[in-house]
C-alpha positions as CSV (number, residue, x, y, z in Angstrom):
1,X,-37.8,83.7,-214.9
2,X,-36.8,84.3,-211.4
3,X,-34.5,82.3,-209.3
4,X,-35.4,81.1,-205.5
5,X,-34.8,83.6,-203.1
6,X,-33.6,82.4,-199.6
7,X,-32.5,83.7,-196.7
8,X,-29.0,84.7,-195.1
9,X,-27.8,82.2,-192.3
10,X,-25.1,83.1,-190.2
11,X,-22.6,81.3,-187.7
12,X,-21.1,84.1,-185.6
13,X,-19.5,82.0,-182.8
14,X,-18.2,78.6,-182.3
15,X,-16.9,77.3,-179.2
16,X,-16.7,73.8,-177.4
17,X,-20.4,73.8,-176.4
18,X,-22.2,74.8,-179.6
19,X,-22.2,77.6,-181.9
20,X,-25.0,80.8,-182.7
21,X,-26.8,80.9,-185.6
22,X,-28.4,84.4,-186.6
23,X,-31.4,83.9,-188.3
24,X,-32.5,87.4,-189.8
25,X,-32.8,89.4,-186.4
26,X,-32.7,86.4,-184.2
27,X,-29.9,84.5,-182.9
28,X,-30.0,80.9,-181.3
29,X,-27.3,78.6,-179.5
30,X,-27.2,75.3,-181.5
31,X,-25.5,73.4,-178.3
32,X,-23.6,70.0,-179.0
33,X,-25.1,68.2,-176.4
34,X,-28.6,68.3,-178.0
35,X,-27.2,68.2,-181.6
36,X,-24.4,65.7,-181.1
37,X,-24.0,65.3,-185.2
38,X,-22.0,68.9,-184.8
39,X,-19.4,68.2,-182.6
40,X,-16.6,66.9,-184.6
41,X,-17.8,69.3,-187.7
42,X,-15.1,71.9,-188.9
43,X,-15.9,75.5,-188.7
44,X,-16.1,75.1,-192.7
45,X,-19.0,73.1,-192.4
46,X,-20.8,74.6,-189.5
47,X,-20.6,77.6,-191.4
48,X,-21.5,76.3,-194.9
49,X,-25.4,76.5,-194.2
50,X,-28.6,77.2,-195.9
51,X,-31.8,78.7,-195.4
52,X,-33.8,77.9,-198.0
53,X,-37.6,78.6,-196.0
54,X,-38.1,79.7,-192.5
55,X,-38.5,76.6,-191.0
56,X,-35.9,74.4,-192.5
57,X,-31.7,74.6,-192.4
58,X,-29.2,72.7,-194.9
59,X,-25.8,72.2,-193.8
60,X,-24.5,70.6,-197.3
61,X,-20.9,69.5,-196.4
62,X,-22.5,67.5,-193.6
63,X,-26.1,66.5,-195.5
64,X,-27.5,67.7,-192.1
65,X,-31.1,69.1,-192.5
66,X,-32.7,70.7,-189.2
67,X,-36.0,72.2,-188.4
68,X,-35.2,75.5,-186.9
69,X,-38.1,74.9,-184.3
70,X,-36.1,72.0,-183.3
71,X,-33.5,74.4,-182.2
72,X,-36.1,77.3,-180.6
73,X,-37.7,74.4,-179.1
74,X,-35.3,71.0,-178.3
75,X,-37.8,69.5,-175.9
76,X,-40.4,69.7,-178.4
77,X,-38.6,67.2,-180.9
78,X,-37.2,64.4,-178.3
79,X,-35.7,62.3,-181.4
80,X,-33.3,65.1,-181.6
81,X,-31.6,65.0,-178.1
82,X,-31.2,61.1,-178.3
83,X,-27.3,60.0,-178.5
């Protein structure tokens, strides 16, 4: 029997206005201002993700679950940028 395979996710910077994911070979800014739920998070939990399919990220310590479109593509996903 074979186990689920998933994908690496990477944090490789933090600062006050977001932090960079790398995604395989692609890297995106994850900025607070448009994902607001991040801000007070520790770098523990920013960098305690998941990438279980291509489209979909898991935070566990903050039971955060993102579409990674959301974050190639903010505008598309108004709901997201809403305070």
């Amino acid at each position: 029997m074979h186990g689920i395979t998933t994908s690496v996710a990477e944090v490789t910077n933090v600062s006050k206005h977001g932090f960079w994911l790398l995604l395989g070979d692609e890297e995106l800014l994850v900025p607070f201002d448009q994902f607001p739920w991040f801000k007070q998070a520790t770098v523990e939990q920013l960098t305690t993700v998941e990438w279980p399919t291509p489209d979909h990220l898991y935070w566990p310590q903050l039971d955060v679950d993102l579409s990674v479109s959301s974050i190639r593509r903010p505008q598309d996903f108004p709901l997201v940028s809403q305070h």
